[in-house]
SESEPA-732062 format. One line per 4 residues: number of its first residue (from 1); their letters; for each residue x, y, z of C-alpha. Coordinates in steps of 0.1 Angstrom, whole numbers, always signed. Example, Ala and Ser with C-alpha at 12.3 -4.5 7.8 and 13.67 -1.06 7.14 Angstrom:
<nodes>
1	AS	+123:-45:+78 | +137:-11:+71
</nodes>
This chain:
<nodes>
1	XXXX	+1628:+1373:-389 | +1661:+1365:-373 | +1676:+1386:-346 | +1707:+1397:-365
5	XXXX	+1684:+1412:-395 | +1682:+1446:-384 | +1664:+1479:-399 | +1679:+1492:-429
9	XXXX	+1671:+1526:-412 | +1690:+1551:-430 | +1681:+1536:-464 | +1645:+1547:-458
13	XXXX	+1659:+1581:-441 | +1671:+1583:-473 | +1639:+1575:-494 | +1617:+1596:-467
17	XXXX	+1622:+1630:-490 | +1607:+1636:-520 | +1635:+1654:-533 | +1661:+1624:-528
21	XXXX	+1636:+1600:-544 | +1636:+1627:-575 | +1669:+1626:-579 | +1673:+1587:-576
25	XXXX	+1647:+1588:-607 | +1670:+1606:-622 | +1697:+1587:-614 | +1682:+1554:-625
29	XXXX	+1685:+1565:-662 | +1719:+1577:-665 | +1748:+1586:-643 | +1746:+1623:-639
33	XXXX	+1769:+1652:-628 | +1754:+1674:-602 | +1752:+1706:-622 | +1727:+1687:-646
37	XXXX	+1707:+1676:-612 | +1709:+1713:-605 | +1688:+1722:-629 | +1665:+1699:-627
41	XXXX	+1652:+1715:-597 | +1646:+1749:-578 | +1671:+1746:-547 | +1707:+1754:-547
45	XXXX	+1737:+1735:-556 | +1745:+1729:-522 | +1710:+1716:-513 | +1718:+1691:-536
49	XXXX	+1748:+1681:-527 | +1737:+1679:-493 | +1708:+1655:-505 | +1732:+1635:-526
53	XXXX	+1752:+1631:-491 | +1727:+1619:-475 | +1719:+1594:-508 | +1756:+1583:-505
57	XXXX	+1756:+1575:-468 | +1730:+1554:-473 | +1748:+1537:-498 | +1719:+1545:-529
61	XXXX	+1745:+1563:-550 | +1780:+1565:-560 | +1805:+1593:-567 | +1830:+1593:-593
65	XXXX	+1851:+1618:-601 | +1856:+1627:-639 | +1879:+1659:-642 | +1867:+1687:-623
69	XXXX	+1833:+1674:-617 | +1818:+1645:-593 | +1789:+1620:-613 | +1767:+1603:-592
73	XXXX	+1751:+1572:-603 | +1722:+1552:-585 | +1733:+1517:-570 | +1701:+1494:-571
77	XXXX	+1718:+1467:-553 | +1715:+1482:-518 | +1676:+1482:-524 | +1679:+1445:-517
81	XXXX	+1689:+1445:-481 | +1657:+1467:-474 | +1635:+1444:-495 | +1652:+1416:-480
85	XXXX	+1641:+1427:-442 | +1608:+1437:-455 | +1600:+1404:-467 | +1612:+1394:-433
89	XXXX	+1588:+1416:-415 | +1557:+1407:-442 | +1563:+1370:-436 | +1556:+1376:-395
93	XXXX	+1529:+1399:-404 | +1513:+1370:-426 | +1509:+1347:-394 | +1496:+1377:-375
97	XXXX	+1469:+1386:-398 | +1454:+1350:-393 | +1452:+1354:-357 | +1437:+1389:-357
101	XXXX	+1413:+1377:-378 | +1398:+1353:-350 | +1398:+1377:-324 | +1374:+1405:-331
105	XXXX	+1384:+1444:-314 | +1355:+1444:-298 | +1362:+1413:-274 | +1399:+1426:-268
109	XXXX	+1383:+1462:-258 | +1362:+1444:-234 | +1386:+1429:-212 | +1401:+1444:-180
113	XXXX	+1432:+1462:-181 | +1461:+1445:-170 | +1477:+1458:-136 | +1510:+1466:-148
117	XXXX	+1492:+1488:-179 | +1500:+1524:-187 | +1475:+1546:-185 | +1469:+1578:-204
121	XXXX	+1481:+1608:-193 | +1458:+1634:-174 | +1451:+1663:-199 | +1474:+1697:-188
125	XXXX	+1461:+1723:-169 | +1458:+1754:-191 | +1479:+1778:-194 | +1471:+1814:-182
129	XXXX	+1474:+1842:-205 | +1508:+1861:-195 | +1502:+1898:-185 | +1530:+1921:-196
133	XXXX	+1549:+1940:-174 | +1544:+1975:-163 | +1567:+1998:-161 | +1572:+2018:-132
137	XXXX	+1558:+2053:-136 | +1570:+2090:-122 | +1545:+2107:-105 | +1546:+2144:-109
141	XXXX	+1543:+2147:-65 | +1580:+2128:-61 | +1609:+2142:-75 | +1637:+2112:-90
145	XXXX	+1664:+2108:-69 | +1696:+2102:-83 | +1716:+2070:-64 | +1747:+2073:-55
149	XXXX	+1778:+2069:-80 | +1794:+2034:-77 | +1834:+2036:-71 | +1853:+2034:-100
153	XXXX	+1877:+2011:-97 | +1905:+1996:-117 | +1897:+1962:-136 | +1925:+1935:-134
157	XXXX	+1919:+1903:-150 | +1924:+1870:-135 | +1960:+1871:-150 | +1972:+1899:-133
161	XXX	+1972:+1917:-162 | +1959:+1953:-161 | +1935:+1966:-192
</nodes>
């Protein structure tokens, strides 16, 4: 894999929701408006325009307008860029797979930790139930006091404007 291949990453955002891939199925036959995709599910309109966003920034579909209405149709061609890296990746994986199959797990788990490794966190303490607060209560001996009245005075704003 070279350095400059990077991750198609918001291709397979894109294919990650089983709604978008539904509608990508759908797409693959015909170009369709998105009133027809409508119905073909049970969310909104605007849940599937916001899915077919999501197709068209990943580049998976087109829009065209026709009239008043916007016809999305699915663009294969993009699909290669994320075989393309995945055949990258696959062809490193096939020398790694020859190379974990000498070294059995068990003789890796048996060697000493490095120095430098990360350990695993210590578990949390747990966390004590919270207790609700009490109100205060009026006992029949003490009579309520009434504190004194705060001094009205007049509000000015930090414009010098009076309200």
């Amino acid at each position: 894999m070279s350095r400059k291949s990077k991750p198609p990453i918001a291709l397979y955002s894109a294919l990650a929701d089983t709604t978008r891939c539904r509608i990508l199925e759908i797409l693959k036959v015909a170009p369709t408006p998105v009133h027809v995709l409508t119905e073909a599910f049970s969310i909104s309109r605007p849940a599937i325009s916001r899915h077919l966003r999501v197709l068209k920034s990943a580049g998976l579909v087109a829009e065209v307008k026709k009239g008043r209405e916007n016809v999305y149709a699915f663009r294969p061609a993009r699909l290669d860029a994320a075989r393309t890296w995945l055949e990258a990746i696959r062809s490193a994986d096939a020398s790694a797979e020859e190379v974990v199959e000498e070294a059995p797990v068990a003789v890796v788990a048996s060697l000493p930790a490095p120095a430098d490794a990360v350990l695993p966190a210590a578990p949390a303490a747990p966390k004590r139930p919270r207790t609700p607060k009490q109100k205060p209560t009026v006992s029949a001996d003490k009579p309520v006091q009434d504190s004194a009245p705060i001094p009205q005075t007049p509000s000015t704003s930090q414009m010098g404007f009076d309200f």
